[in-house]
Backbone bond lengths (Angstrom), bond angles and torsions (degrees), N, CA, C in turn:
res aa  C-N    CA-C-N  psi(-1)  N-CA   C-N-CA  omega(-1)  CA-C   N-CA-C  phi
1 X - - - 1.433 - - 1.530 108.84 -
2 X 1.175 119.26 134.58 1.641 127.97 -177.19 1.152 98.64 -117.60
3 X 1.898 101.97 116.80 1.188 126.72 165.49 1.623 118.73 -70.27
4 X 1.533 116.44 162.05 1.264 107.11 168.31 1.605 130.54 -98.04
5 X 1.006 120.07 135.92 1.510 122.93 -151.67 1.805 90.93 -77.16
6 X 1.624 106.02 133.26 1.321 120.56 -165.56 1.606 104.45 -75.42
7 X 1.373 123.24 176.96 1.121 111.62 -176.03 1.381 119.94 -75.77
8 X 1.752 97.19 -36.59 2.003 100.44 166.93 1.804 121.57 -45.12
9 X 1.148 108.37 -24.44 1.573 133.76 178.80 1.647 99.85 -60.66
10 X 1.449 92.01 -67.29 1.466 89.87 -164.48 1.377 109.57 -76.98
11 X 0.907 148.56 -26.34 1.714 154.19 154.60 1.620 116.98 -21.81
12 X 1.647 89.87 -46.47 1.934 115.57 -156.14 1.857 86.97 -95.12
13 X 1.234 127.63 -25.77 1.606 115.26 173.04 1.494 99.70 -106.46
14 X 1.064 117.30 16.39 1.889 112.89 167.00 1.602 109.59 -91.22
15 X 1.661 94.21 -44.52 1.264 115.51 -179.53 1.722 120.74 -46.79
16 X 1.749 86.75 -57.98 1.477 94.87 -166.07 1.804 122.52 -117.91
17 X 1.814 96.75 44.81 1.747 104.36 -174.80 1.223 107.39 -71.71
18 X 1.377 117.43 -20.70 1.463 105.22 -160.24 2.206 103.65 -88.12
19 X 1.653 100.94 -26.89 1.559 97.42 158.19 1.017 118.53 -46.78
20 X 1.627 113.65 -74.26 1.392 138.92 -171.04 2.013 91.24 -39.85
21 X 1.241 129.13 -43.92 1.484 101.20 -156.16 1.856 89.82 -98.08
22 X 1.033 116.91 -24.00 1.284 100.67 163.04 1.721 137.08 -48.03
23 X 1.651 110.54 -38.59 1.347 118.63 164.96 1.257 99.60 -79.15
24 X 1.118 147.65 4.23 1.882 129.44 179.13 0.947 100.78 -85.87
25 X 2.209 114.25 -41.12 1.574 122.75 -152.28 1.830 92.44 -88.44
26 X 1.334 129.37 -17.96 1.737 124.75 146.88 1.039 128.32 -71.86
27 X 0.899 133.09 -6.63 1.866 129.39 -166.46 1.413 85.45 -104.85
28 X 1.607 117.52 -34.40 1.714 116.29 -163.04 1.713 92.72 -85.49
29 X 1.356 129.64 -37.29 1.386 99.69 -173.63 1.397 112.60 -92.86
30 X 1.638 122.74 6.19 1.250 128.35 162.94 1.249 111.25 -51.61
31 X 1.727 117.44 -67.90 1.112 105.82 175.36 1.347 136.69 -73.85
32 X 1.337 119.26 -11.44 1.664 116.65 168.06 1.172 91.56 -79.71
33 X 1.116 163.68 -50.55 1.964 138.44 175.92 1.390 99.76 -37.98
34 X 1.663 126.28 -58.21 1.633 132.62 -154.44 1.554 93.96 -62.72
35 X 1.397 137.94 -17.30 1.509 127.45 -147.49 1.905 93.04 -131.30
36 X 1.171 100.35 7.25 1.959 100.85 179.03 1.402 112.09 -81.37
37 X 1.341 114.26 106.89 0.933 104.54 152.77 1.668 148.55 -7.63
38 X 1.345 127.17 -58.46 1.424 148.22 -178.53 1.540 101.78 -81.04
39 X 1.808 116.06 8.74 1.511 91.33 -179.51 1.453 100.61 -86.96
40 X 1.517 106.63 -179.49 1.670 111.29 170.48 1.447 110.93 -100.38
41 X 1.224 115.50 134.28 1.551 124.30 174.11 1.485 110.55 -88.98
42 X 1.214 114.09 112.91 1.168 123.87 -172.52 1.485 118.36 -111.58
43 X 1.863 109.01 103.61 1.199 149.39 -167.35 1.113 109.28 -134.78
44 X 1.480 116.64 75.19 1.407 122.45 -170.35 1.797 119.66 -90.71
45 X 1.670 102.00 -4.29 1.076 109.58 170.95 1.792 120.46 -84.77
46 X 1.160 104.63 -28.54 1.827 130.04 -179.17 1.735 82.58 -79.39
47 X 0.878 126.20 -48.26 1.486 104.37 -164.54 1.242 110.71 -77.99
48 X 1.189 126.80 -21.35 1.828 139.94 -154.67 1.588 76.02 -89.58
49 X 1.526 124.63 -67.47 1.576 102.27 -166.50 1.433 120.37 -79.40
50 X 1.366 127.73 7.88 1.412 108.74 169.13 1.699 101.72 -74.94
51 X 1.479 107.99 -45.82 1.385 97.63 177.05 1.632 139.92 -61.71
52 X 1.473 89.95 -23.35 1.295 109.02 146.05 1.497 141.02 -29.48
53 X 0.921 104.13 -70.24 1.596 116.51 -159.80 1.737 90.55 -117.76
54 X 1.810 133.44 33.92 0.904 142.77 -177.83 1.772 114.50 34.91
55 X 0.984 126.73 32.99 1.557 124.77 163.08 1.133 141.27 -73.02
56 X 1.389 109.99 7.62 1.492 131.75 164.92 1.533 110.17 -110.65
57 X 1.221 108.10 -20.35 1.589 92.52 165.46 1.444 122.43 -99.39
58 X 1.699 111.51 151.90 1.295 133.18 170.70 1.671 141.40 -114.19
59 X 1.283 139.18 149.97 0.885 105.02 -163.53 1.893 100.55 -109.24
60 X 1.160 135.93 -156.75 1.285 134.43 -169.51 1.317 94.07 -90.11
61 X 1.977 137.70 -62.27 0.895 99.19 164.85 1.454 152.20 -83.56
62 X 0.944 130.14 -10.16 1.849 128.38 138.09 1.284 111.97 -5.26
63 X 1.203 120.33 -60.47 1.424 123.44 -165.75 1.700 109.04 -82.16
64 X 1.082 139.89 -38.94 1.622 168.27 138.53 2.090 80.99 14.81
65 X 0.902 131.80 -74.80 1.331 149.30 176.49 1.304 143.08 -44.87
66 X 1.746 97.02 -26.68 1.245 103.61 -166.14 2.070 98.91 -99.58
67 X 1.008 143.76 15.89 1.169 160.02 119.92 1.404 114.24 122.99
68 X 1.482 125.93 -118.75 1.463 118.77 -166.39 1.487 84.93 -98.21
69 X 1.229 147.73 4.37 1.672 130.67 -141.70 1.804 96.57 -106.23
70 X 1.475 103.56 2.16 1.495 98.99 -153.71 1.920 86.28 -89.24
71 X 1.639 113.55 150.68 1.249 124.89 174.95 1.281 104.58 -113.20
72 X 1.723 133.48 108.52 1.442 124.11 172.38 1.036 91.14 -96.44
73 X 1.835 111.27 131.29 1.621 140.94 137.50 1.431 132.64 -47.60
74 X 1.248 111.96 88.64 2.316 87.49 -172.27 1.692 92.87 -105.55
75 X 1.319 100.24 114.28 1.310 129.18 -178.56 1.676 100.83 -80.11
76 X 1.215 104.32 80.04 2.114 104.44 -178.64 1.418 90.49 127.89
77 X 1.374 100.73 -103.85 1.605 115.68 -136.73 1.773 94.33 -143.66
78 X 1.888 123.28 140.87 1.315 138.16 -108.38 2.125 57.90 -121.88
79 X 0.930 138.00 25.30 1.439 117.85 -177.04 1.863 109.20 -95.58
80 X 1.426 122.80 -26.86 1.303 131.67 -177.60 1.998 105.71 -91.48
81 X 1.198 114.22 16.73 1.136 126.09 159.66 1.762 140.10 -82.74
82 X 1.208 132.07 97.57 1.259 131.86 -140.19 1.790 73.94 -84.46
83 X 1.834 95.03 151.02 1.498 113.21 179.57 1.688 134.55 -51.90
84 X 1.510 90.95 -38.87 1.456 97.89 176.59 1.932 103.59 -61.54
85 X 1.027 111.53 -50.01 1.501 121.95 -162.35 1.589 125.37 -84.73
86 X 1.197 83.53 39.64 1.940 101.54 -162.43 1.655 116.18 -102.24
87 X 1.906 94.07 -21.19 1.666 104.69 165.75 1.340 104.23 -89.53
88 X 0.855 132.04 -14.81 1.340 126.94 -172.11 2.103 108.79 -92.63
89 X 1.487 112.99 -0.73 1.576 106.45 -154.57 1.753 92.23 -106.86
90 X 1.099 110.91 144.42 1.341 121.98 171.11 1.883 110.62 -108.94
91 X 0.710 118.73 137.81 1.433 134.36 177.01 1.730 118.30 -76.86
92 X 0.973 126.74 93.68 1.166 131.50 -171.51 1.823 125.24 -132.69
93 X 1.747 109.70 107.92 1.736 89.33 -173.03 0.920 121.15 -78.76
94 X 1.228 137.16 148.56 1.603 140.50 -171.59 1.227 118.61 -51.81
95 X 1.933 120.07 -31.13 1.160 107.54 167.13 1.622 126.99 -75.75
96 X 1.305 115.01 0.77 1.555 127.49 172.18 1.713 117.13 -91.16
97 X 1.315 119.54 -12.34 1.264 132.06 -140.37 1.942 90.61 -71.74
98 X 1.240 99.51 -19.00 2.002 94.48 -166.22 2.005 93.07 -116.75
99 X 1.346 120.70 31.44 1.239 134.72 151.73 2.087 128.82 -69.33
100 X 1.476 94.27 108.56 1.774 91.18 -173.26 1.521 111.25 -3.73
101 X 1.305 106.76 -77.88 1.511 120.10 -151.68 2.081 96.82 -56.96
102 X 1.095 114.84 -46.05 1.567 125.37 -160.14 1.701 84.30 -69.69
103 X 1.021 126.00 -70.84 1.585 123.89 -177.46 1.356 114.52 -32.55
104 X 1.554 112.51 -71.34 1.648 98.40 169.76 1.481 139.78 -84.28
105 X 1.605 96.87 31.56 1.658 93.82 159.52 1.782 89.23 -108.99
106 X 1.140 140.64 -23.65 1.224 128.00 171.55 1.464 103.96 -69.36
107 X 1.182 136.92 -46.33 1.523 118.11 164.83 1.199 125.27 -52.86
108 X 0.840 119.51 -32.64 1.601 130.49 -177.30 1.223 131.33 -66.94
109 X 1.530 108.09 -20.61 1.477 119.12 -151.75 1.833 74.60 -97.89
110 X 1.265 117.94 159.96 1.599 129.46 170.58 1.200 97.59 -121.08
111 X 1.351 159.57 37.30 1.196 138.83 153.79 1.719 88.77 -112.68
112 X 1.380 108.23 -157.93 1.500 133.31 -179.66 1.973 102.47 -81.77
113 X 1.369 114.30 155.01 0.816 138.76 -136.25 1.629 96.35 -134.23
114 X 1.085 124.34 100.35 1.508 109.86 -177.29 1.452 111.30 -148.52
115 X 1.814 92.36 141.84 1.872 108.06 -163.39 1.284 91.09 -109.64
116 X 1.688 85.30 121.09 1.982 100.37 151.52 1.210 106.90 -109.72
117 X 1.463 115.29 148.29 1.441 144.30 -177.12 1.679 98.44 -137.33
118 X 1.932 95.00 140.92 1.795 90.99 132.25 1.346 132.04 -86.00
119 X 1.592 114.00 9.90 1.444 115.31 -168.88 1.377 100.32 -135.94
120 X 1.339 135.93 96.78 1.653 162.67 -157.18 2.304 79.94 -61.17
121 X 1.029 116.32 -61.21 1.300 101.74 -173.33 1.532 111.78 -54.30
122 X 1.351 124.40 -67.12 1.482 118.97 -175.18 1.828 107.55 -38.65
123 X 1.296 104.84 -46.03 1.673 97.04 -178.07 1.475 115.30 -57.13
124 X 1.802 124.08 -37.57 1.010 112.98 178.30 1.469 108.91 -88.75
125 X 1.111 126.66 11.08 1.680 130.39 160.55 1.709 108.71 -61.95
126 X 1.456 82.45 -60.12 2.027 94.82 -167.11 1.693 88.60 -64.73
127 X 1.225 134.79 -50.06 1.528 121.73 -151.35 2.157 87.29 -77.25
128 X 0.992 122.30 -49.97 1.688 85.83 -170.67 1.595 109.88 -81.48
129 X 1.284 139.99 14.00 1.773 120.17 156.88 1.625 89.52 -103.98
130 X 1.476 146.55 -14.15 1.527 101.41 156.11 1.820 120.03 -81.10
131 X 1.375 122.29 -21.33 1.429 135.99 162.85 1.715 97.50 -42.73
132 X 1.767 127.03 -78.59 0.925 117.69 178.89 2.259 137.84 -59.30
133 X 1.407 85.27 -9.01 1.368 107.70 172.97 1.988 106.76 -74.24
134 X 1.390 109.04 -3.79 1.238 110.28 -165.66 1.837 124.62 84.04
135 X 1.427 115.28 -33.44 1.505 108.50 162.77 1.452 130.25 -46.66
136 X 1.079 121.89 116.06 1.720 153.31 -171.73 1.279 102.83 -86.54
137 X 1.286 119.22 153.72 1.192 133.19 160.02 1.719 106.56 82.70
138 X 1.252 131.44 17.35 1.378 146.14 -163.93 1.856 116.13 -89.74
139 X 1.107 125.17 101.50 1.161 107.88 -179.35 1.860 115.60 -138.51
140 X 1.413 119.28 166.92 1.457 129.95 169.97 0.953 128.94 -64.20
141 X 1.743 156.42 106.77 0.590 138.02 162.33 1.532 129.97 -58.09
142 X 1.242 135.03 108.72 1.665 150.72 -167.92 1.635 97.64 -52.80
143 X 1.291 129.45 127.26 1.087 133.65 157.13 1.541 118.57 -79.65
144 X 1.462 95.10 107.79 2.214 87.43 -169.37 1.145 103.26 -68.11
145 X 1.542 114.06 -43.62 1.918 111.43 -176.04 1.335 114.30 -39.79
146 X 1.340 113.19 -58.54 1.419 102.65 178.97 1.875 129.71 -85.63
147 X 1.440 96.31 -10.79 1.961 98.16 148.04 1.345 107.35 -37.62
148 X 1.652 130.30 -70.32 1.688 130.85 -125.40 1.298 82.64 -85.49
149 X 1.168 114.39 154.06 1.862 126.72 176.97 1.594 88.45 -89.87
């Protein structure tokens, strides 16, 4: 049953529409930010242990297998790129890496997603803001040279 709003009622929302539509026009772009796509999900504990317990990294052959679907990243310069996998690598600088066009060919691609660097930090730079960007399937390529003692 809908009562009728008293006259003190209507006074107190005459008074104060222009508040009242100010918190609607925040609460409304709160949640269209909360529902954007391009935000970052921030799971800083999921990310701490993939790097952790090395589950984002791969090695050259590991990957040898997984077929045409794979996208190599060369974060700089095409030199930390193993030979077979050199048609397959796109060139991309790290400060471009969260650019329209670069994002949706990394979405796009359905296989695994993999960053070569000569510098092991920049690669794990780019892999946790596309990890926290929500892109899956993202991983390091392992430098063996500098594995062997």
């Amino acid at each position: 049953m809908i009562r009728k709003l008293k006259r003190t009622e209507m006074e107190l929302l005459k008074r104060s529409w222009l508040i009242l539509t100010i918190l609607l026009l925040v609460a409304a772009m709160v949640l269209l930010r909360s529902f954007s796509p391009d935000r970052f999900r921030y799971d800083a504990a999921r990310w701490a242990a993939a790097s952790a317990d090395g589950s984002n990294l791969v090695s050259a052959d590991k990957i040898e297998g997984a077929g045409d679907q794979i996208l190599m990243i060369s974060l700089g310069n095409a030199a930390g790129v193993p030979e077979q996998f050199k048609e397959r690598t796109v060139m991309i600088a790290p400060a471009e890496i969260l650019e329209k066009e670069n994002l949706k060919l990394i979405r796009k691609n359905k296989g695994p997603v993999i960053l070569v660097s000569g510098n092991e930090s920049v690669s794990a730079r780019v892999w946790m803001v596309l990890s926290e960007m929500g892109i899956r399937n993202v991983f390091i390529l392992l430098d063996e040279v500098a594995e062997t003692p």
